[in-house]
KEMAR-22004 format. One record per residue (C-alpha): x, y negated, z; residue number from 1. Coordinates in steps of 0.1 Angstrom, whole numbers, plus 5000, padded with zeros to 4 digits. Last residue first. Layout:
<nodes>
NODE    u    v    w pos
NODE    X    Y    Z NUM
...
</nodes>
This chain:
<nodes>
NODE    u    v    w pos
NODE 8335 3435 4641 318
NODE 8340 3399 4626 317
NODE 8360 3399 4595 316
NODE 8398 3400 4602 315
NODE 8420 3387 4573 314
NODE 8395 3368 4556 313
NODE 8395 3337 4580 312
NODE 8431 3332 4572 311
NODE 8431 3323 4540 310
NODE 8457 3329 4519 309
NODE 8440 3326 4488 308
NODE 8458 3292 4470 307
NODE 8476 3313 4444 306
NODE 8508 3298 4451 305
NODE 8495 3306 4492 304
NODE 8491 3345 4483 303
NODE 8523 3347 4464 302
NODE 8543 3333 4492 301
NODE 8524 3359 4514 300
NODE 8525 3386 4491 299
NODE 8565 3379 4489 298
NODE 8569 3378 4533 297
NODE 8551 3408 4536 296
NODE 8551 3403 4575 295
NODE 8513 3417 4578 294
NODE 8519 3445 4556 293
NODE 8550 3456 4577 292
NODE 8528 3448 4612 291
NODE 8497 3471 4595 290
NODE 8527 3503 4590 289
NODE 8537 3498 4625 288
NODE 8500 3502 4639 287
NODE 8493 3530 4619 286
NODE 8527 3547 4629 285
NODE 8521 3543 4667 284
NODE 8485 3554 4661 283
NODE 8493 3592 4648 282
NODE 8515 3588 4679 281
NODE 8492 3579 4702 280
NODE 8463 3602 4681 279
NODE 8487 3630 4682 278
NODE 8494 3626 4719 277
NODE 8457 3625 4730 276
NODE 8438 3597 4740 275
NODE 8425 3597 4775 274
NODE 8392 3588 4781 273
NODE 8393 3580 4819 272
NODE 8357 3563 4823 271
NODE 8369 3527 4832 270
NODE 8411 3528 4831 269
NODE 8409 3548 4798 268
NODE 8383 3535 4778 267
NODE 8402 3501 4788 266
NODE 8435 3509 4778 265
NODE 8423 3524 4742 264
NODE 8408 3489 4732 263
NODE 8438 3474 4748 262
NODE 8462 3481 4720 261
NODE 8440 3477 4691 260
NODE 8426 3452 4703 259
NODE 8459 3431 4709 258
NODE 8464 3440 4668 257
NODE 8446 3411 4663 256
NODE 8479 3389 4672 255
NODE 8495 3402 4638 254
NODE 8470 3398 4616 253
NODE 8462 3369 4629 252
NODE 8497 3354 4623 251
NODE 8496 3369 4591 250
NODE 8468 3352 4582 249
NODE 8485 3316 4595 248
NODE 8471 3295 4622 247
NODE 8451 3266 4628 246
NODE 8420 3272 4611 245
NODE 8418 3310 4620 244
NODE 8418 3303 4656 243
NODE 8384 3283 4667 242
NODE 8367 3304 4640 241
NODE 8380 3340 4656 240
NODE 8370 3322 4685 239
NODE 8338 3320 4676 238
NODE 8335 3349 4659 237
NODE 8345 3371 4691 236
NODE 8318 3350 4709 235
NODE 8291 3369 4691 234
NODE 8309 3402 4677 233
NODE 8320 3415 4715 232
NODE 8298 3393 4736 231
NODE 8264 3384 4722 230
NODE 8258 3416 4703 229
NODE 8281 3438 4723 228
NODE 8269 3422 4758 227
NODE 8236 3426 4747 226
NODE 8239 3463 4742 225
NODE 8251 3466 4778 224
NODE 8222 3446 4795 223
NODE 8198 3463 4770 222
NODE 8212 3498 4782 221
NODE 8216 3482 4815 220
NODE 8176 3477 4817 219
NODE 8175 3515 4805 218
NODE 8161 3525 4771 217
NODE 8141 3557 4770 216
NODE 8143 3580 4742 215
NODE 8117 3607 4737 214
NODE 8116 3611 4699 213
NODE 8124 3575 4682 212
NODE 8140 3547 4698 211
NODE 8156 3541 4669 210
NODE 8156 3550 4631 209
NODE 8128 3526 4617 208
NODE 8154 3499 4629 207
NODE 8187 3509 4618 206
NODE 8182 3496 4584 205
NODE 8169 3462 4594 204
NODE 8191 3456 4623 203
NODE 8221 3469 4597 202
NODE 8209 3438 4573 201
NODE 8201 3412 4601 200
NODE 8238 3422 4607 199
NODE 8252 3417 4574 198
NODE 8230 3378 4572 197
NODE 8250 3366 4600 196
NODE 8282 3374 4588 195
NODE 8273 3361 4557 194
NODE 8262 3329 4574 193
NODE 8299 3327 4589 192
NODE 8316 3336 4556 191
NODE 8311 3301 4539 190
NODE 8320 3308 4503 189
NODE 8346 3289 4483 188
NODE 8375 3306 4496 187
NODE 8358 3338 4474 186
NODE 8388 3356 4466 185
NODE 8398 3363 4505 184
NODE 8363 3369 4514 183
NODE 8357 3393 4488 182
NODE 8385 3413 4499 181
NODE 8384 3409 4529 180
NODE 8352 3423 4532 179
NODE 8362 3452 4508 178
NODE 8386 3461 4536 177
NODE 8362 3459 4564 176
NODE 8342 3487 4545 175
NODE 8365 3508 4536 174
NODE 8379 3511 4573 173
NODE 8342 3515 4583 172
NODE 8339 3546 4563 171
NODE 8374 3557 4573 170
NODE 8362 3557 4605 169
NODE 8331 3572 4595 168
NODE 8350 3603 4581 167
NODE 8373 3603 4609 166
NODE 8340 3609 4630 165
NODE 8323 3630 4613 164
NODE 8353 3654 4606 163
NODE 8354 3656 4645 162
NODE 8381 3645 4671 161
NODE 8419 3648 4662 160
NODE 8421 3672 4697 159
NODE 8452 3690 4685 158
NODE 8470 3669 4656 157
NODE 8457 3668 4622 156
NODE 8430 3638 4623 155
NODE 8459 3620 4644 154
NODE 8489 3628 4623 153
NODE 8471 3621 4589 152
NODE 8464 3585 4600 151
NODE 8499 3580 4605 150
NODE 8510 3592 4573 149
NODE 8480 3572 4556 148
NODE 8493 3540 4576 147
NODE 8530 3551 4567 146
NODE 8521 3553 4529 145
NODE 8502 3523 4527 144
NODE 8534 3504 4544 143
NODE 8557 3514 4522 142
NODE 8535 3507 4494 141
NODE 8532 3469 4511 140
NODE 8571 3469 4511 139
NODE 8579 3476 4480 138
NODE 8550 3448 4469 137
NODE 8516 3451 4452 136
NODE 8508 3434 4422 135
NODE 8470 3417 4423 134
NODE 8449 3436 4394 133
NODE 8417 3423 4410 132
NODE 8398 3462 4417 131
NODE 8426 3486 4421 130
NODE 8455 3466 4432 129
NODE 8429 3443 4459 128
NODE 8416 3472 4464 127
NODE 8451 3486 4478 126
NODE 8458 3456 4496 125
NODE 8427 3458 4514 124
NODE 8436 3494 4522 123
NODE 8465 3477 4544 122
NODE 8441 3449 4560 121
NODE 8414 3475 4572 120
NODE 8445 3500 4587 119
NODE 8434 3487 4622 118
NODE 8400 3509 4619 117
NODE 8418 3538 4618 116
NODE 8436 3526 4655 115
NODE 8407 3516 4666 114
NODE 8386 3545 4657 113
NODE 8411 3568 4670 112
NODE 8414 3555 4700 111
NODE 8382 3549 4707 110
NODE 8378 3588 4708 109
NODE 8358 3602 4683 108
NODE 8318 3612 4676 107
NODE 8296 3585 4692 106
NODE 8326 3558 4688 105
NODE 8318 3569 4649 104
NODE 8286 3556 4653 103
NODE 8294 3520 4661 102
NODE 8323 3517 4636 101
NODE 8297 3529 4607 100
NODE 8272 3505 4615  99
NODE 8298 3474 4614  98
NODE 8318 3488 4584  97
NODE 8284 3494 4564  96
NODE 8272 3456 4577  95
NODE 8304 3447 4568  94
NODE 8309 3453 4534  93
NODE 8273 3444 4526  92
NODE 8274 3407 4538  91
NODE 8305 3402 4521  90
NODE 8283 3417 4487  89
NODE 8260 3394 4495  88
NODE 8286 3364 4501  87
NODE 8303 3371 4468  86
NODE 8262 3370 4454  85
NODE 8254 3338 4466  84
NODE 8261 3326 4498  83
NODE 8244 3293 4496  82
NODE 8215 3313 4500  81
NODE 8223 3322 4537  80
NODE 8233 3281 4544  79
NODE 8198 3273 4530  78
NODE 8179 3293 4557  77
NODE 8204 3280 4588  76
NODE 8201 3246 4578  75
NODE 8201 3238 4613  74
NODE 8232 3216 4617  73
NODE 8252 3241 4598  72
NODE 8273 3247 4624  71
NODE 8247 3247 4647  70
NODE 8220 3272 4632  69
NODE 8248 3288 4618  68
NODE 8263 3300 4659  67
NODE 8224 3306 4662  66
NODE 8221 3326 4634  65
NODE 8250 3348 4648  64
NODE 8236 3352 4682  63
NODE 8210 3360 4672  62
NODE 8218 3385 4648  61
NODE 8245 3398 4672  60
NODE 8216 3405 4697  59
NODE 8194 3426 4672  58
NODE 8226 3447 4660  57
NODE 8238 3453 4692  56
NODE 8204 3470 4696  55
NODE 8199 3485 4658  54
NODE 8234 3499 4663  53
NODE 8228 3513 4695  52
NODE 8191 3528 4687  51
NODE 8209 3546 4659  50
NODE 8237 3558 4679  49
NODE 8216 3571 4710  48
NODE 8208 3560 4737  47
NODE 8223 3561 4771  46
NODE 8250 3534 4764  45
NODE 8279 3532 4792  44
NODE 8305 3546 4765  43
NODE 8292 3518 4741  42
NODE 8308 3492 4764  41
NODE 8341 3504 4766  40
NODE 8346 3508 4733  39
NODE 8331 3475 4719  38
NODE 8354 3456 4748  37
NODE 8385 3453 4724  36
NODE 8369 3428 4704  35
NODE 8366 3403 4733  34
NODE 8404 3409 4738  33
NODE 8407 3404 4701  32
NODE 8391 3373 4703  31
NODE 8411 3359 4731  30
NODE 8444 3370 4713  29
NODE 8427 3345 4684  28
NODE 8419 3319 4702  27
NODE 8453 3318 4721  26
NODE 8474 3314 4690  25
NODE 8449 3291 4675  24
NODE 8457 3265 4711  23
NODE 8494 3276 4705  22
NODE 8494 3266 4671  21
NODE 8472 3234 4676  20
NODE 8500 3225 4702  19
NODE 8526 3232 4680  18
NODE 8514 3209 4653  17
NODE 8510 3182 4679  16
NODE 8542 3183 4694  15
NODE 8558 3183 4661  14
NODE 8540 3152 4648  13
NODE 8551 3134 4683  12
NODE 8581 3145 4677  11
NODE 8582 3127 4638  10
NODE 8568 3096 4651   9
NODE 8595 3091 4678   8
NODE 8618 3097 4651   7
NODE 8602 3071 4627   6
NODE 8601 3044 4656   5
NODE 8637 3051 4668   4
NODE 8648 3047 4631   3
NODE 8688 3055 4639   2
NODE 8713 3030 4633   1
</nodes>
């Protein structure tokens, strides 16, 4: 005789765990859409890059400390030294990759500094080799060689944009790499503060460098610049938070490539910035390389043993 009570038990635990997947599933596609809006925006900025990253940088710190200030139940002061050094050098990472991603949109095509920017997770891998000793797969070196294929199709293709930019892109590729990196190791460490503290950072560097000479800042410039502080890094975390607890790295991974994809789109549809073919193509290959990374089905078993897949280090904040 069946065990009605047990069965009905068992759906209802099914139900459930699909609807947190679906409702992480949806987070995360929603952050990436948010992610995908840096492009867009920056291309209505009238200043120039340093006053942009200092701007976005202002409203993301904010923002950011105020997400803590919450989370934390205002501890906001102690949850930054609870970092320690792990959370420093987090903090670092990203506040070069964050900087370096805004200024290289001043110098490329968002295409291109999308699609560079996608291969964060796949140079990951490689640090992860180079620095921590951590065995890499067939299939990851297959897919390290496709992204630096790909990437070598756009920089070498007619209309590959300036050294500047692909050297920033790569830059800011570093950079988000070493962040997951360190976040990935360091489960122990609460990232959110970190991210918090890496734009206070860039606000502080970039600083002394704006609004200097003759540069006048528009009300839409703040309007605009608030929207990327606020907006594309501030509500992207969020949701980023919301998802990563209920669904796997991979999955992330996987979904976050939605910027990627509509980061370009939008450039296109609201000032007509068309990529070129190399960089679709150069971007085509990129993309496909980060999806065999992401479905590395042995790094991913050997990532839970090790207790490390965690999902929040896949995709640090932009």
């Amino acid at each position: 005789m069946l065990d009605l009570p047990r069965m009905s038990g068992m759906s209802a635990t099914v139900e459930t765990t699909r609807s947190s997947t679906d409702r992480g599933q949806i987070a995360v596609a929603l952050a990436a859409v948010v992610w995908s809006t840096a492009g867009v925006l920056q291309r209505q900025l009238t200043v120039d890059a340093a006053t942009q990253v200092a701007g976005r940088a202002l409203f993301a710190t904010v923002t950011l400390a105020a997400y803590v200030a919450v989370t934390e139940r205002g501890r906001v002061v102690a949850a930054c030294r609870s970092v320690g050094v792990a959370g420093i050098g987090f903090a670092i990472c990203l506040a070069v990759a964050s900087g370096a991603f805004m200024v290289a949109l001043n110098h490329a095509s968002v295409a291109q500094v999308l699609f560079i920017q996608s291969i964060a997770p796949v140079l990951a891998a490689l640090l992860g080799w180079a620095l921590l000793g951590e065995p890499v797969t067939m299939r990851t070196a297959a897919a390290m060689a496709a992204a630096l294929l790909g990437v070598g199709v756009m920089v070498g293709s007619p209309g590959g944009g300036s050294v500047l930019g692909v050297a920033l892109s790569v830059v800011m590729a570093f950079g988000f790499a070493g962040s997951i990196v360190i976040a990935r190791h360091r489960r122990d460490v609460s990232m959110a503060p970190a991210t918090a503290l890496a734009q206070l950072m860039l606000l502080i560097v970039a600083a002394p460098f704006a609004l200097t000479g003759h540069v006048q800042v528009e009300a839409s410039d703040v309007v605009w610049l608030a929207l990327l502080g606020v907006g594309q890094i501030g509500l992207g975390l969020i949701l980023l938070t919301i998802g990563a607890r209920l669904i796997p790295a991979a999955q992330i991974a996987l979904i976050s490539l939605l910027e990627v994809v509509l980061g370009p789109l939008w450039v296109w549809l609201a000032v007509g910035e068309q990529p070129s073919a190399g960089t679709l193509i150069g971007g085509v290959i990129v993309v496909a390389a980060v999806v065999l990374q992401a479905r590395d089905p042995v790094a991913r078993r050997r990532r839970r043993r090790l207790g490390l897949d965690v999902p929040e280090a896949e995709h640090p904040p932009r």
